[in-house]
C-alpha positions as CSV (number, residue, x, y, z in Angstrom):
1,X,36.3,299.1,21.3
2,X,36.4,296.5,24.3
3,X,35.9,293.1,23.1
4,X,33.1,292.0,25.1
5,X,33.9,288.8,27.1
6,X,32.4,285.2,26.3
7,X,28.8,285.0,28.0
8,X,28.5,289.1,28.5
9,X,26.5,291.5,27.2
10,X,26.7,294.6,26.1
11,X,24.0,297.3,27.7
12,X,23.1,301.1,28.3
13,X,25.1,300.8,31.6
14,X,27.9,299.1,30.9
15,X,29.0,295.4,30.0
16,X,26.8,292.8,32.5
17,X,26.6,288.9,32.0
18,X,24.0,287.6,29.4
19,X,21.6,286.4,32.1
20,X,21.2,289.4,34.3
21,X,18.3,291.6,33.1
22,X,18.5,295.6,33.4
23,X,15.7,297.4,34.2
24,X,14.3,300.4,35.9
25,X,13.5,300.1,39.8
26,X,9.8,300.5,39.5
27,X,10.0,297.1,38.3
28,X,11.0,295.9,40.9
29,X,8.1,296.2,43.0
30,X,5.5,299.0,44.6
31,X,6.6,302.5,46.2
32,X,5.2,304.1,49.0
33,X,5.6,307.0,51.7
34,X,6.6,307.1,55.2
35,X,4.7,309.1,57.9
36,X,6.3,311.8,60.0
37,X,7.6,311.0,63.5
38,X,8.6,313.9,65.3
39,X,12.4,314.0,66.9
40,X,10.5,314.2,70.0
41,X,8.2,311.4,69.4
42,X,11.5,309.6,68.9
43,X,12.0,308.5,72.1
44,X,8.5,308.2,73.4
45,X,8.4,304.3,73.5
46,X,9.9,300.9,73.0
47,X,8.8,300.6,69.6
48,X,11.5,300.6,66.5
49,X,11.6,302.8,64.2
50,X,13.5,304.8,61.9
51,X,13.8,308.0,60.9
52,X,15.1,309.8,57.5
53,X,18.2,311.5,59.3
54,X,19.5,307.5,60.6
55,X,20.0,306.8,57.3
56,X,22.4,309.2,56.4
57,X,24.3,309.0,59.9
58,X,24.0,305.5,61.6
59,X,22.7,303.2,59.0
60,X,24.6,301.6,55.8
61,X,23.2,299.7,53.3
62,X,21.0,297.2,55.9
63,X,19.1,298.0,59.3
64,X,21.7,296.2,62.1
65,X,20.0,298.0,64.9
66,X,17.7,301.1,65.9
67,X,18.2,304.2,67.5
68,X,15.1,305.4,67.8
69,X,11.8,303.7,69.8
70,X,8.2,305.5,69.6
71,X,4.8,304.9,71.7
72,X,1.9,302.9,70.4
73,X,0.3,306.1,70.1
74,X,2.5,307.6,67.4
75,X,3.1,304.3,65.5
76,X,-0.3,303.9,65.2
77,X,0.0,306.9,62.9
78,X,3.1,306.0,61.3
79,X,4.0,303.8,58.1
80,X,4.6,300.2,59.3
81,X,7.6,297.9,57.8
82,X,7.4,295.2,56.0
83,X,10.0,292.6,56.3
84,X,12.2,293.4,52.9
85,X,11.4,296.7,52.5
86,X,13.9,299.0,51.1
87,X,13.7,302.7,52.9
88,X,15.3,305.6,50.4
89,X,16.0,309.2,52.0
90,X,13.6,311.7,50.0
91,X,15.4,314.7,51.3
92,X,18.9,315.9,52.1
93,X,21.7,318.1,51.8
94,X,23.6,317.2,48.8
95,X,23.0,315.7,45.5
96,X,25.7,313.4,45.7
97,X,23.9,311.4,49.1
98,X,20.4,312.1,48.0
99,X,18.6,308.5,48.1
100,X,20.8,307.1,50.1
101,X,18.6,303.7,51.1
102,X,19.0,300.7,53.9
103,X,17.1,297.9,53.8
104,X,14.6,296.2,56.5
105,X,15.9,292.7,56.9
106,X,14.3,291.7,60.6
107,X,11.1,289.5,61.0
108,X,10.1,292.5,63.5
109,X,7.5,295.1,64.3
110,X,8.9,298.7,63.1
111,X,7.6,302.0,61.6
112,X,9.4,304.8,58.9
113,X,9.3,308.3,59.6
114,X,9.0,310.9,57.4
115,X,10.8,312.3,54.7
116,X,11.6,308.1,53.4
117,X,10.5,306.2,50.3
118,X,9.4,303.0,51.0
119,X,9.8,300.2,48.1
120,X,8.4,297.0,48.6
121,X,10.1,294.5,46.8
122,X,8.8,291.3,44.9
123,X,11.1,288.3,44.0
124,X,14.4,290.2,45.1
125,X,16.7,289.6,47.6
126,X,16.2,292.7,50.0
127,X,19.8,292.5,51.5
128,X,21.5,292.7,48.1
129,X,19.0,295.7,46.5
130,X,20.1,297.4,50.2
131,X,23.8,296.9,48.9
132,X,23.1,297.6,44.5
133,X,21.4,300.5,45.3
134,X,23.8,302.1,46.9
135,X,26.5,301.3,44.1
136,X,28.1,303.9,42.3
137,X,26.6,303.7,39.4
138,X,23.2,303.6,40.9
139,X,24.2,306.9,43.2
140,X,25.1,308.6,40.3
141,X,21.7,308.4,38.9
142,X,19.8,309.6,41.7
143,X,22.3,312.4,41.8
144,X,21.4,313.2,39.1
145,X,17.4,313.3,40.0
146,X,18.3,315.3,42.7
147,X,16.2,318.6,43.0
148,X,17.1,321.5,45.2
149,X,19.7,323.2,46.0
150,X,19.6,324.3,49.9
151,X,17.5,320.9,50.9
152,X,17.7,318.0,47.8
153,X,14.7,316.2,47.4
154,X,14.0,313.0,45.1
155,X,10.6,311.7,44.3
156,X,8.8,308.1,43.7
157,X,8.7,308.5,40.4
158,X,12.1,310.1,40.1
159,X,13.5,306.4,42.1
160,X,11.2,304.4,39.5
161,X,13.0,305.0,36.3
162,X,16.7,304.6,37.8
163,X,17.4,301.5,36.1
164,X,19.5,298.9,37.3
165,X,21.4,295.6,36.4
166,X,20.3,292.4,38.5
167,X,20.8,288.6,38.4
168,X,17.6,286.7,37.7
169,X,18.4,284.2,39.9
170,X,18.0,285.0,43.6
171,X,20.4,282.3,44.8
172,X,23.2,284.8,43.0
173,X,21.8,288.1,44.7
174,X,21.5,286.3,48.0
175,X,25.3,285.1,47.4
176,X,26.4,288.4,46.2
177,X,24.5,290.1,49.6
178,X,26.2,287.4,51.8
179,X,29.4,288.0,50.7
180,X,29.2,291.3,51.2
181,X,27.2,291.8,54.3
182,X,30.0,288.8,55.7
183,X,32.6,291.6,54.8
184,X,30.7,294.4,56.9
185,X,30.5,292.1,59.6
186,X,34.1,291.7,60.1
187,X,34.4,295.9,59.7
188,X,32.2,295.7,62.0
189,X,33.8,293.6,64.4
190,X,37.2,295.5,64.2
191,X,35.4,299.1,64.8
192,X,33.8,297.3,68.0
193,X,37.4,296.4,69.0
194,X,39.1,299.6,68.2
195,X,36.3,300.9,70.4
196,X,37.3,298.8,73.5
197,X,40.9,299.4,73.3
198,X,40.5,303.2,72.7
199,X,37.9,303.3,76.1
200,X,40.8,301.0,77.8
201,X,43.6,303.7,76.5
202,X,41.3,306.7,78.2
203,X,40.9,304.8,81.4
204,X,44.6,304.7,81.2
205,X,45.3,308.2,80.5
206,X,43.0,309.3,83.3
207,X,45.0,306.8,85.9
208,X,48.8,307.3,84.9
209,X,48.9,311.4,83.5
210,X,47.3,312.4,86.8
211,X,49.3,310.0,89.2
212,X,46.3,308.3,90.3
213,X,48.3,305.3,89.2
214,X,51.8,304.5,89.7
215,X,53.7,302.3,87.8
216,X,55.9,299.8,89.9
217,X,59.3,301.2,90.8
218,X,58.7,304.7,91.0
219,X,57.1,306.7,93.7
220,X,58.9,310.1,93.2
221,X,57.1,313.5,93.7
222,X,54.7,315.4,91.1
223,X,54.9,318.8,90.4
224,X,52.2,321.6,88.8
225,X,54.0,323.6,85.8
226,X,52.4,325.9,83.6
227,X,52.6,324.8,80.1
228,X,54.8,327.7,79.2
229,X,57.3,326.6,82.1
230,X,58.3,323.3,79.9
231,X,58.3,324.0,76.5
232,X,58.1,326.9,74.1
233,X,55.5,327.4,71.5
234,X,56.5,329.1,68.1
235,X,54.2,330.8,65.6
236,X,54.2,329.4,62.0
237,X,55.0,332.0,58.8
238,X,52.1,334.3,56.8
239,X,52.3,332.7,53.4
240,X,51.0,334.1,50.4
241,X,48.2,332.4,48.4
242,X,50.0,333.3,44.7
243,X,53.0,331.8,45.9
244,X,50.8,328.2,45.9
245,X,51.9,325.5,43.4
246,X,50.6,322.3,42.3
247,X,53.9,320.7,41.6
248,X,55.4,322.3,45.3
249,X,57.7,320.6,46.9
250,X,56.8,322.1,50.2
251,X,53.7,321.2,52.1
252,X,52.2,324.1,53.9
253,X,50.7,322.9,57.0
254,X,47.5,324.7,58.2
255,X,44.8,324.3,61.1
256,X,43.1,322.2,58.7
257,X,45.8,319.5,58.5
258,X,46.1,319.5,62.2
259,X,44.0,316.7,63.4
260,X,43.6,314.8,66.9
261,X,46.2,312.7,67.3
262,X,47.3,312.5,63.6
263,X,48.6,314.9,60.7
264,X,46.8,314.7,57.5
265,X,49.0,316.3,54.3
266,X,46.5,314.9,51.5
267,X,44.7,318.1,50.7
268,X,47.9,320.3,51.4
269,X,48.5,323.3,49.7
270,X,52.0,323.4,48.1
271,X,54.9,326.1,46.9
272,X,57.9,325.8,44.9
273,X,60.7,327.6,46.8
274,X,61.0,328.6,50.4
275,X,60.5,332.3,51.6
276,X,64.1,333.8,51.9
277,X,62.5,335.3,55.3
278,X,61.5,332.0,57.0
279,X,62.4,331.1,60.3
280,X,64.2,328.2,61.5
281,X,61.6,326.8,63.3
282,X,59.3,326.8,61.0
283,X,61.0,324.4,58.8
284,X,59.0,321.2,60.3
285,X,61.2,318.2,60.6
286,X,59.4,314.5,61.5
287,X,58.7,314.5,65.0
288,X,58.1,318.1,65.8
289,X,54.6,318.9,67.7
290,X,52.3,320.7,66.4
291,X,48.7,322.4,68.1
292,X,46.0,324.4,66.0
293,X,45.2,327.7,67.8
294,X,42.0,328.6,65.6
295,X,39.0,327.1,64.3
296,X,39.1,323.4,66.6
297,X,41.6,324.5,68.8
298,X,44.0,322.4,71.1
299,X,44.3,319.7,68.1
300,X,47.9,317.8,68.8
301,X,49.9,316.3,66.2
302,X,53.2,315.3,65.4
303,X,55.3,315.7,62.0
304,X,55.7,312.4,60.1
305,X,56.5,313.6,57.2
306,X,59.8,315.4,55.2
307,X,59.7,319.2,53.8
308,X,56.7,320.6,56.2
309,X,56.4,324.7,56.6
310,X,54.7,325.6,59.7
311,X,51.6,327.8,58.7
312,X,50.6,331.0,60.9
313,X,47.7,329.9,63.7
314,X,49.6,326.5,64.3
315,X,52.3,326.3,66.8
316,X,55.0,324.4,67.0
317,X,55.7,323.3,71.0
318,X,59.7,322.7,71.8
319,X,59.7,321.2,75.1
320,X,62.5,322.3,76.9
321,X,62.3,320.5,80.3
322,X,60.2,317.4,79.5
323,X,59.6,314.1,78.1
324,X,58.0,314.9,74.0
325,X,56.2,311.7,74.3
326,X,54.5,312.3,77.7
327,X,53.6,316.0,77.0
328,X,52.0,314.7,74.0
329,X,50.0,312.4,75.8
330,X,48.9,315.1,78.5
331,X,47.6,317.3,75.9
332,X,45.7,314.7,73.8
333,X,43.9,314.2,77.5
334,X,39.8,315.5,77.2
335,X,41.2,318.3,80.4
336,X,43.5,320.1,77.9
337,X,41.3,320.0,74.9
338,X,38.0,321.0,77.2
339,X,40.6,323.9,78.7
340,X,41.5,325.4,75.2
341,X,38.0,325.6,74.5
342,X,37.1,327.3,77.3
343,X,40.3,330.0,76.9
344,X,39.2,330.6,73.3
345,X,37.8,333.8,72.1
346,X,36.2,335.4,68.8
347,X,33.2,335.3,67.0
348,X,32.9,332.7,63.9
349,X,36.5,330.6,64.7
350,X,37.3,330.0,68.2
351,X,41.0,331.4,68.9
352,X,44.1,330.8,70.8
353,X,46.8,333.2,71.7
354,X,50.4,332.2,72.9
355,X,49.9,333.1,76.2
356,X,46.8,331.2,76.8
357,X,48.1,327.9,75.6
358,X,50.9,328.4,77.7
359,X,49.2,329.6,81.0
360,X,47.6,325.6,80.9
361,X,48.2,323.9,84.7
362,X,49.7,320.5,84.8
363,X,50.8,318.0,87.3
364,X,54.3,315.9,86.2
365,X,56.3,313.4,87.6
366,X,59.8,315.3,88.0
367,X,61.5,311.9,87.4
368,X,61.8,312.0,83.3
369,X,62.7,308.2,83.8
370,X,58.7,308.0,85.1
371,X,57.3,310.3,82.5
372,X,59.4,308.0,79.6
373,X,57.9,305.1,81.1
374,X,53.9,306.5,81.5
375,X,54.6,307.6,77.5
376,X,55.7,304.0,76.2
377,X,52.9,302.4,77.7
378,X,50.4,305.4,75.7
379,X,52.6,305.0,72.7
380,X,52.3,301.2,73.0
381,X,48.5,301.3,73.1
382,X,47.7,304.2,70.7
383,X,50.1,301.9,67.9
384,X,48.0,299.1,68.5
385,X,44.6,300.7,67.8
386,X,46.4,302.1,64.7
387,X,47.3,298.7,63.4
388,X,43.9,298.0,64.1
389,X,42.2,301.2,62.1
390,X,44.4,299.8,59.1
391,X,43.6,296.4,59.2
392,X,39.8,298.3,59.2
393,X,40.8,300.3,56.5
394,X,41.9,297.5,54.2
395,X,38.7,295.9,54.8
396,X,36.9,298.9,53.1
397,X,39.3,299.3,50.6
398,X,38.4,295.4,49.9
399,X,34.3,295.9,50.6
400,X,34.8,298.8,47.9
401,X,36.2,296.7,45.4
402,X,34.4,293.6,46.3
403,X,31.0,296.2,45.1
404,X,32.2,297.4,42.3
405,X,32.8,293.8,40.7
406,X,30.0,291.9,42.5
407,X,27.4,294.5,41.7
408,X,28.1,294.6,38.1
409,X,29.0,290.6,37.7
410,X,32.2,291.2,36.4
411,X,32.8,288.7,39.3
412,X,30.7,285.9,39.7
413,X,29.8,283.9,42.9
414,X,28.0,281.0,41.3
């Protein structure tokens, strides 16, 4: 057994320090209901509000802004905020996001919709009961209280016996929630950069891959070309499901792992040995460019990793009279993507055939020097919104951590 550290306690959810108190939420202060606004009363005013759907899709842990305003009309029939309440979704998909709350922080006027749980709080910091309920261990529980299987409801009184651990002094919870809400702020702040610099890197997409814009020192001619006139596309291999193996060395790469811009191998199925039939191409090697011809079709990627198959229903594109770089950048432009949706056919999955993708009109420069040149400058941008998404991603890596110690005290702020 763990030997409980010097000023903790042992309790029935795990090891908290000696003054923090569990207890169940309903403890915590008084529950009540939102009242239905309609998505078409949504929009009707100039009045905040939120509704049950915002939570799960636009809001986390705390209410930074609102999406949706109603008329005096409706929010004279709707619940009315108080300042520190925390708003719980009552209904929802799965069991695992069922509850998920946000609390009401701003000294404003603004109504709940339906479908929320409303508690109203008493001597508790709102901002960190926005973050604790939303902990693991506290999602767990109302996953648990989940009922439902097509739509997942949760009641009141389901929310009132979640029990939870808390500091009794406020100065902590208001330390715990600053530290942590001055976390989201700076994820925050990097998501709004990586959204200027991706709107800058479309603006330049649309001025140098049409020739709108020339960069200085070149001013030879464009031509049109048909996809199919500069490169080849190749069909990946029909691999068998039995032949699938854990501890593969091979990564079979499917539409699935095809994504905009990016390759994504986690979730990979696997095999063991190589089919003695395979063709050449469809050994992958870093670098090679892929597309997805079903299901979200016209997704580019490269290759960056070793011992890739090429899966049937991706291609593999082997230019043949063109920079790789530039052609990768033309068909990650909104036309192409828009275009393959449009040439796509079938019921349930959207399709692609060879000659389709190939048929595709484009206008190049014929000088490859020009086309090398457009590419860098794409290349150069698109790396520095990816240094930026990690520097993001570490942030949430940290935010994560920083909740799973802060939350349970094993860390303490004062």
């Amino acid at each position: 057994m763990e030997e409980i550290k010097q000023g903790y306690k042992q309790t029935d959810i795990g090891v908290i320090p000696e003054d923090w108190e569990v207890k169940p939420i309903g403890k915590l202060g008084l529950f009540s209901k939102g009242n239905g606004i309609s998505r078409a009363e949504s929009n009707t005013g100039i009045i905040p509000c939120v509704r049950y759907g915002e939570i799960y899709t636009t809001h986390d842990n705390y209410i930074k802004k609102f999406y949706s305003f109603i008329s005096r009309e409706v929010a004279n029939r709707a619940k009315k905020l108080k300042v520190g309440d925390v708003l719980f979704t009552a209904s929802g998909e799965t069991k695992e996001d069922i509850g998920k709350n946000v609390a009401f922080i701003d000294n404003i006027e603004a109504y709940a919709g339906g479908d929320i749980i409303i508690l109203s709080p008493k001597n508790a910091d709102s901002l960190f009961l926005g973050y604790l309920f939303n902990a693991p261990y506290v999602v767990t529980q109302k996953a648990n209280k989940g009922q439902g299987d097509a739509v997942v409801h949760i009641t009141k009184d389901s929310l009132r016996d979640i029990v939870i651990a808390i500091p009794e002094s406020i100065s902590e919870q208001t330390a715990i929630a600053t530290a942590l809400s001055d976390t989201d702020a700076l994820i925050a702040a990097l998501d709004k950069k990586i959204a200027k610099k991706q709107q800058i890197k479309q603006g330049a997409m649309q001025q140098l891959l049409t020739g709108k814009k020339r960069l200085p020192g070149f001013s030879g001619e464009w031509v049109e070309k048909k996809l199919g006139d500069i490169c080849e596309l190749k069909n990946g291999y029909a691999f068998k499901s039995d032949t699938y193996a854990l501890a593969g060395k091979f990564y079979i790469l499917t539409i699935a792992n095809v994504q905009n811009g990016f390759l994504e191998i986690k979730n990979c199925n696997k095999i063991i040995d190589i089919p003695f039939d395979i063709q050449e191409h469809q050994k992958l090697e870093p670098g090679d460019l892929l597309i997805s011809m079903t299901g979200n079709v016209g997704r580019i990627c490269f290759v960056d990793s070793k011992n890739c198959l090429l899966n049937q229903r991706v291609g593999k594109l082997l230019p043949t009279n063109i920079n790789e770089k530039f052609l990768y950048h033309i068909l990650r432009h909104p036309n192409f993507i828009n275009a393959m949706i449009l040439k796509s056919h079938g019921g349930a999955q959207a399709n692609l055939s060879k000659s389709e993708i190939e048929s595709f009109d484009l206008i190049i420069p014929v000088d490859k020097r020009e086309q090398t040149a457009i590419a860098q400058i794409l290349t150069d941008m698109d790396n520095e919104i990816a240094q930026l998404q990690r520097e993001r991603d570490k942030y949430r890596e940290i935010k994560a951590g920083m909740m799973q110690v802060l939350l349970t005290g094993r860390v303490r702020l004062v």
